[in-house]
VOVOTI-388816 format. One record per residue (C-alpha): x, y, z; residue number from 1; residue in three letters. Coordinates in steps of 0.1 Angstrom, whole numbers, plus 5000, padded with zeros to 4 digits. Layout:
! VOVOTI-388816
   px   py   pz pos code
    X    Y    Z NUM  ALA
...
***
This chain:
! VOVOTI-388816
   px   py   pz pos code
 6302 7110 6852   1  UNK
 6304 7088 6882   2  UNK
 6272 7066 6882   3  UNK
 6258 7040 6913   4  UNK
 6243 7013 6901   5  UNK
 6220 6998 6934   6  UNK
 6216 6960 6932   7  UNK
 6216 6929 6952   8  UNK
 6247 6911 6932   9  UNK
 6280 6920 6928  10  UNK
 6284 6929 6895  11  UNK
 6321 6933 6894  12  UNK
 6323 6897 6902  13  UNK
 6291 6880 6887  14  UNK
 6288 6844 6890  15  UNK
 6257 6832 6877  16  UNK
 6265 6797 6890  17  UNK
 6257 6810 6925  18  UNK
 6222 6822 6920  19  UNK
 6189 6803 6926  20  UNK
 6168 6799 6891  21  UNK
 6147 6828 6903  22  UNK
 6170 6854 6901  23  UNK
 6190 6847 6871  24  UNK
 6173 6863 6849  25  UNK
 6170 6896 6871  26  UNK
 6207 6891 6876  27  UNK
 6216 6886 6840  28  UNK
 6197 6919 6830  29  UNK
 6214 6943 6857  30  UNK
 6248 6927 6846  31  UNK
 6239 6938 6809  32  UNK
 6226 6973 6819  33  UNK
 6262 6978 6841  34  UNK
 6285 6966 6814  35  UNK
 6267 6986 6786  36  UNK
 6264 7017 6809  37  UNK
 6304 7011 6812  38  UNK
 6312 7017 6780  39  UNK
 6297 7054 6778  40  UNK
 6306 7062 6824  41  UNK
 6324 7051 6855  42  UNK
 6297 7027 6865  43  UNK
 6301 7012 6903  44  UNK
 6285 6984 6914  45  UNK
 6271 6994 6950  46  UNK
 6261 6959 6963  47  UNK
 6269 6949 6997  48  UNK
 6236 6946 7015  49  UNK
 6233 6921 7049  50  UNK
 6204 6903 7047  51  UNK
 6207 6886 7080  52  UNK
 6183 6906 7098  53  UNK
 6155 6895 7072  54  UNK
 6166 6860 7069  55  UNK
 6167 6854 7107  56  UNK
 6137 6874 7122  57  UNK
 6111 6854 7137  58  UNK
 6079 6872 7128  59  UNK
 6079 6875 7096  60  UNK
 6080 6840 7090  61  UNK
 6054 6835 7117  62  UNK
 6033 6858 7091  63  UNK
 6041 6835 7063  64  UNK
 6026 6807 7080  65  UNK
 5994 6824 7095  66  UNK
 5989 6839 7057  67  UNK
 5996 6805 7040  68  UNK
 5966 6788 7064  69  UNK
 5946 6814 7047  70  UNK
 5953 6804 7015  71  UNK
 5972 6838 7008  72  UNK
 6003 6849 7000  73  UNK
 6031 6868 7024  74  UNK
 6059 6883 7012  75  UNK
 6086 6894 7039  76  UNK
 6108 6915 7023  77  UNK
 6083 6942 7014  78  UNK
 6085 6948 7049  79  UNK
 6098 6985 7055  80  UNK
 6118 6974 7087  81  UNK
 6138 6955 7061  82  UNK
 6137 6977 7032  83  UNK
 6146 7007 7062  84  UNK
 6177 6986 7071  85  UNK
 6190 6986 7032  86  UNK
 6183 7021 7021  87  UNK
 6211 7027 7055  88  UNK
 6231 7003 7044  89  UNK
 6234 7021 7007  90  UNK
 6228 7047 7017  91  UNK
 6268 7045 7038  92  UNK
 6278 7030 7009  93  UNK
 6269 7060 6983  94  UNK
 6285 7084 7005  95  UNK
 6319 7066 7007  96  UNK
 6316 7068 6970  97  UNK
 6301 7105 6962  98  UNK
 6283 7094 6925  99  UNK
 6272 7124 6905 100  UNK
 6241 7105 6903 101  UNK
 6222 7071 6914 102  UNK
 6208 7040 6896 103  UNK
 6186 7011 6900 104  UNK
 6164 6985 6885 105  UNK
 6148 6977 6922 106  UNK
 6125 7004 6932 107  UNK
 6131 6985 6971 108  UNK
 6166 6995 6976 109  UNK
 6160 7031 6967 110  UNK
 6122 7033 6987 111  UNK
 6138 7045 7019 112  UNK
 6171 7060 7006 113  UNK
 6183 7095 7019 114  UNK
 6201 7112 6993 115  UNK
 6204 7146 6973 116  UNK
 6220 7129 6943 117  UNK
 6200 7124 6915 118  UNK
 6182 7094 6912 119  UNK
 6170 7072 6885 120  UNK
 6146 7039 6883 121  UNK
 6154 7017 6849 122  UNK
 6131 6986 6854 123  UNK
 6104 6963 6831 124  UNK
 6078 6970 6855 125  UNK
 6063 6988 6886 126  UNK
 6052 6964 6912 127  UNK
 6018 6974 6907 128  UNK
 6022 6955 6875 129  UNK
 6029 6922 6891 130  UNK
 6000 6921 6916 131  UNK
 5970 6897 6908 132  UNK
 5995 6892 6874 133  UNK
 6021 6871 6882 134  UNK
 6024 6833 6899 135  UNK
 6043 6848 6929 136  UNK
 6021 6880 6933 137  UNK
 5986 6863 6930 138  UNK
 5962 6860 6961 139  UNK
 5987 6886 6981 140  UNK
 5975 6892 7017 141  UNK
 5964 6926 7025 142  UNK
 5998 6935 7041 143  UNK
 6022 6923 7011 144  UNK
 5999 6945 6989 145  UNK
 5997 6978 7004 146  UNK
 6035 6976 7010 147  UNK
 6042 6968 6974 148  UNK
 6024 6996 6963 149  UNK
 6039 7017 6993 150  UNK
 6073 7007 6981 151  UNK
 6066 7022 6944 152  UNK
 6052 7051 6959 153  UNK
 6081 7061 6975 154  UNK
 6109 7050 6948 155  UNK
 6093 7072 6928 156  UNK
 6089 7100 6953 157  UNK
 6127 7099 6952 158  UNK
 6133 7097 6915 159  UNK
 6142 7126 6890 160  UNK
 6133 7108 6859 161  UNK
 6117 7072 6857 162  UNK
 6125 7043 6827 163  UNK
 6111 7015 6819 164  UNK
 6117 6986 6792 165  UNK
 6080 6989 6779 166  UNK
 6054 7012 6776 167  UNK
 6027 6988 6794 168  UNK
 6048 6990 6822 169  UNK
 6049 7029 6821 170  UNK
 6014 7031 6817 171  UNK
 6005 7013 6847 172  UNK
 6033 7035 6871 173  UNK
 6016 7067 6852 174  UNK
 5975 7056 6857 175  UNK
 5984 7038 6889 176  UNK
 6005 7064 6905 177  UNK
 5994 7095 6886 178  UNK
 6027 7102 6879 179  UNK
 6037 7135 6854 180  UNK
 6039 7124 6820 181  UNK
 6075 7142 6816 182  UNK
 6087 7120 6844 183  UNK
 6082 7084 6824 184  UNK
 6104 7071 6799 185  UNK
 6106 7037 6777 186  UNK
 6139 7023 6769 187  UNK
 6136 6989 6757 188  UNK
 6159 6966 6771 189  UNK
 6184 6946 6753 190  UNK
 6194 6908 6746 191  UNK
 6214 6897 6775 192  UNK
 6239 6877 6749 193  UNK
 6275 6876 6755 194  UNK
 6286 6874 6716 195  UNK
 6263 6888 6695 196  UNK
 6265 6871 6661 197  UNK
 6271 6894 6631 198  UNK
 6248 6902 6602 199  UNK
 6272 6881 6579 200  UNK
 6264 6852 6603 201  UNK
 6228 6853 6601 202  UNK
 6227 6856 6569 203  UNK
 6240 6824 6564 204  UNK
 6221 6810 6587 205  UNK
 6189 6823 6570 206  UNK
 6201 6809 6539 207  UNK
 6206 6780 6558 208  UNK
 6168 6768 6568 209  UNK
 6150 6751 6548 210  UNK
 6111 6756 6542 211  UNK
 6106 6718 6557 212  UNK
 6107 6709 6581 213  UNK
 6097 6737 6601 214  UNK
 6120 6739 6634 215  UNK
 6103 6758 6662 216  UNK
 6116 6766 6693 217  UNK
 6106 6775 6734 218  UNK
 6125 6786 6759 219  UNK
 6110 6789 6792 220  UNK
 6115 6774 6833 221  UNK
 6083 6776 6840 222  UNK
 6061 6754 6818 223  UNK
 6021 6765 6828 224  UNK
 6030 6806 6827 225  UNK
 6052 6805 6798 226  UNK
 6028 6787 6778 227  UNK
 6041 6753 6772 228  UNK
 6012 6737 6766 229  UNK
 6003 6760 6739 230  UNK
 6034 6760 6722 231  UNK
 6032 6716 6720 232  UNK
 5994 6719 6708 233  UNK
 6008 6745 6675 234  UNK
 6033 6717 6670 235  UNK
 6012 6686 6666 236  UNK
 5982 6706 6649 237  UNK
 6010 6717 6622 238  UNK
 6017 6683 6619 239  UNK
 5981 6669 6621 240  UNK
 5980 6696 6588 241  UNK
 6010 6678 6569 242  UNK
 6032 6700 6578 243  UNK
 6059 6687 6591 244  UNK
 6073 6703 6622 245  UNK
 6099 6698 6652 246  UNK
 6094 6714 6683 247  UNK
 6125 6718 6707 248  UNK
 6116 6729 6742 249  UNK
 6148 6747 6763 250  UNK
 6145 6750 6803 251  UNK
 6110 6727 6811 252  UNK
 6092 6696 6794 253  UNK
 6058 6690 6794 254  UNK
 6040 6666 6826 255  UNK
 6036 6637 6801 256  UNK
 6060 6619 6776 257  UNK
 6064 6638 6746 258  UNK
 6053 6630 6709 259  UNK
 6086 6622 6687 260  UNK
 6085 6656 6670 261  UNK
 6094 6669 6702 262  UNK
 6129 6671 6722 263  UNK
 6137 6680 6754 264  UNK
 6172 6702 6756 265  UNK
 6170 6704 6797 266  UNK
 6178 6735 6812 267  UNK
 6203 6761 6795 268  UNK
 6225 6789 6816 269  UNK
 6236 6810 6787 270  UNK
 6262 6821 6811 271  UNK
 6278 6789 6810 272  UNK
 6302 6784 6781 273  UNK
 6287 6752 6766 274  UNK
 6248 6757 6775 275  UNK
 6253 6794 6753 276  UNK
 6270 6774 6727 277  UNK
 6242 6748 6722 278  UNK
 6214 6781 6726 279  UNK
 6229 6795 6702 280  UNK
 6229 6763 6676 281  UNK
 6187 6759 6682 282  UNK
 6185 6793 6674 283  UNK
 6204 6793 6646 284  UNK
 6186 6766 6632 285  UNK
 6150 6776 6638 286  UNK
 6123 6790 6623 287  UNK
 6103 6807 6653 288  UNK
 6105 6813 6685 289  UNK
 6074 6805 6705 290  UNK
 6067 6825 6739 291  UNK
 6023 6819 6740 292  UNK
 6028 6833 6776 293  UNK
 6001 6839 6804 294  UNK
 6022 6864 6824 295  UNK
 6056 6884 6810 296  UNK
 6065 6916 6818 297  UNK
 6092 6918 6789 298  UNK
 6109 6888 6775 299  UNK
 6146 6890 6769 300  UNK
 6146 6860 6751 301  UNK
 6126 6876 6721 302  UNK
 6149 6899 6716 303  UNK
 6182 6873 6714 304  UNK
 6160 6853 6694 305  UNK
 6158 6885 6668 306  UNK
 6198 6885 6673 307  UNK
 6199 6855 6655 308  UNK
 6172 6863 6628 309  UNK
 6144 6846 6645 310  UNK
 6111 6859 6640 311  UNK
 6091 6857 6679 312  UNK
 6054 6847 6678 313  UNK
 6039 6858 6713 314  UNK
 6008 6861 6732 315  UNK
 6000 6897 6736 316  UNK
 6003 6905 6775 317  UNK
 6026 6930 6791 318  UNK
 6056 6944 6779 319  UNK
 6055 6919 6746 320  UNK
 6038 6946 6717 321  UNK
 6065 6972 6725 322  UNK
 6094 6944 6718 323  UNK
 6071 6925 6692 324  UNK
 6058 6950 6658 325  UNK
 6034 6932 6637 326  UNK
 6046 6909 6606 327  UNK
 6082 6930 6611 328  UNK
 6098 6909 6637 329  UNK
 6073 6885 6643 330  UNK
 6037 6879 6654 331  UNK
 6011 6890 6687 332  UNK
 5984 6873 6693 333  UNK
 5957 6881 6715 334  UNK
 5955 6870 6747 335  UNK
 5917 6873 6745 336  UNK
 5911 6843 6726 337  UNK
 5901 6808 6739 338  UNK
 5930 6777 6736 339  UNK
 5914 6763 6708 340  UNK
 5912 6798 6688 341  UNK
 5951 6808 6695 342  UNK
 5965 6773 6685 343  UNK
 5945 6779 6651 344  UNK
 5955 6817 6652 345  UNK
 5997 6803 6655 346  UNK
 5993 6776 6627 347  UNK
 5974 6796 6602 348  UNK
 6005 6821 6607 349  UNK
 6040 6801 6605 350  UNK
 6017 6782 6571 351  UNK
 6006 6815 6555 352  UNK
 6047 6831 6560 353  UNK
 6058 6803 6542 354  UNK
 6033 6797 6516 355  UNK
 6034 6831 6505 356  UNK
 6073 6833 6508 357  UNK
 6077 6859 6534 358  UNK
 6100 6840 6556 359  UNK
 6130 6850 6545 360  UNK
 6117 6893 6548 361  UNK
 6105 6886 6581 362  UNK
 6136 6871 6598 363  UNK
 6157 6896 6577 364  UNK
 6133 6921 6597 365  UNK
 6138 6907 6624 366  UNK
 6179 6910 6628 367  UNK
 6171 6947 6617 368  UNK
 6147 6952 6649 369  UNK
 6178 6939 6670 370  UNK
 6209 6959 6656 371  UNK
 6182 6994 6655 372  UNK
 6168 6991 6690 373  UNK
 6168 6954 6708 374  UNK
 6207 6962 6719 375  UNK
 6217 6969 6755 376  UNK
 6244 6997 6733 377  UNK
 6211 7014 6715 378  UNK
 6196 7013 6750 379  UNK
 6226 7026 6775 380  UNK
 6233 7051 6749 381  UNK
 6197 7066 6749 382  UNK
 6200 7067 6788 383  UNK
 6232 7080 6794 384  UNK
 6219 7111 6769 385  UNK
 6190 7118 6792 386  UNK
 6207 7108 6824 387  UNK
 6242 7135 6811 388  UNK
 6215 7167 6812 389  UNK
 6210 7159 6850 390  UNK
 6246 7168 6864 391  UNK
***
């Protein structure tokens, strides 16, 4: 089966180096879903899309600056002049190549495609569940937000079957869209890791950590929405306990000068050779995974984190309960409770685990979640046997 996978990168030639911080993640993820796709059909990388008519037109930015004076925000490439221009351009593109069917994690570049192939959408959320949710999708002028909506409207209009990494996420496409309930699917994505450590491995590693003291660990760019601040205060109030914990923060440091439990990796590319190589040493050596989070839609670091036998302790919002399941690979907390209630909430966890010697079940656990359905192979597989029945 000959399968086109719609993105903006070329995939056949990824070079993470060359994207901005805001797309590497996006970009990591549809290099993970073509490679694993690869291993089961011909998967091509259909790519080439000329942005210089978006880049270079004069109103749109005209728009941004009118909307900015009002304190709102414009987004220019919901625009369907644009988002017209690239469904032609793939849509040229998909007939030079004649796929059995067509794939995408970007419900933009299929809104205003023309095709009779069947089509598929495998992404962590509709963009109905990033409005008034995320940073960047927060105080949206009136325009941005009808075309978002418009734009998920019409993607899935054109879609045969419609996946997504969580079941949040397909619950809002389904109650926003009133889309048929045969129509939605959840495939969990998988842990965008380029060796994936074997069960031997972690083992040792479990065997490894000691009780004391214990090593926590957060990965995250952006400090405020990831939930920084959080993750310090569990540290210090462990320690303020006698506990004795470290806390080592990957990708952002807090405003102020850190206590001495704390250290400050800097920013990791796990696509770069020696930044994976020093990932995966903190992982190895930690105890938990923090991710106290005010907006994700999925988290592919929870899931590499359970790679490596690391139990994730998470704020419950968005896509996080259908990655997280209670005391098997880690912890939710609700993202109901005030500060003060979910720094007690996080102690009174990572002390009861270990007093009552569970730690070692739980990470255990936790490497099972990975290898049974945290995988991008569990997860390709499962779509290539629903995507097979179409053609």
């Amino acid at each position: 089966m000959k399968i086109a996978y719609l993105t903006e990168f070329n995939l056949n030639e990824f070079n993470p180096k060359t994207l901005p911080r805001n797309k590497l993640g996006h970009g990591q993820k549809c290099k993970s879903i073509f490679d694993a796709l690869s291993h089961h059909h011909s998967v091509i990388s259909v790519h080439n899309i000329d942005k210089h008519r978006e880049q270079t037109a004069l109103f749109p930015k005209l728009k941004r600056r009118y909307h900015k004076l009002r304190q709102n925000t414009y987004l220019s490439w919901t625009e369907p002049q644009f988002n017209r221009d690239y469904g032609r351009q793939l849509q040229r593109q998909c007939d030079r190549i004649n796929p059995d069917l067509i794939l995408t994690s970007d419900s933009n570049l299929i809104a205003y495609l023309n095709t009779s192939k069947p089509t598929a959408l495998w992404t962590d959320t509709p963009y109905a569940g990033l409005i008034d949710f995320y940073p960047g999708y927060q105080h949206l002028c009136p325009t941005s937000r009808r075309q978002l909506y418009d734009l998920d409207k019409r993607a899935f209009h054109r879609c045969q079957g419609l996946f997504f990494a969580s079941q949040w996420a397909a619950d809002i496409a389904q109650q926003t869209y009133q889309l048929p309930q045969q129509n939605i699917n959840v495939i969990p994505f998988g842990a965008n890791l380029s060796t994936v450590p074997s069960s031997s491995q972690v083992d040792h590693w479990l065997r490894s950590r000691p009780n004391s003291p214990c090593k926590l660990l957060f990965i995250g760019v952006d400090w405020q929405r990831k939930g920084g601040d959080i993750a310090l205060a569990v540290a210090q109030h462990l320690n303020q306990r006698g506990y004795p914990t470290e806390l080592t923060l990957v990708g952002s440091q807090p405003p102020s000068s850190p206590p001495s439990f704390v250290h400050c990796a800097g920013f990791l590319n796990r696509q770069q050779p020696q930044d994976a190589a020093i990932l995966d040493q903190l992982l190895a050596q930690s105890h938990f995974l923090l991710l106290p989070a005010q907006a994700e839609c999925y988290g592919h670091v929870l899931c590499e984190a359970n790679a490596f036998g690391v139990p994730v302790l998470a704020r419950d919002v968005g896509g996080i309960a259908t990655i997280i399941r209670q005391d098997v690979n880690g912890q939710r907390f609700t993202a109901t409770a005030s500060i003060s209630e979910s720094i007690s909430d996080y102690c009174d966890y990572i002390e009861a685990v270990f007093n009552q010697r569970q730690y070692q079940q739980l990470a255990q656990s936790a490497r099972q979640e990975f290898e049974s359905r945290l995988n991008w192979e569990v997860a390709a597989t499962s779509l290539a046997h629903t995507l097979e029945g179409w053609v």
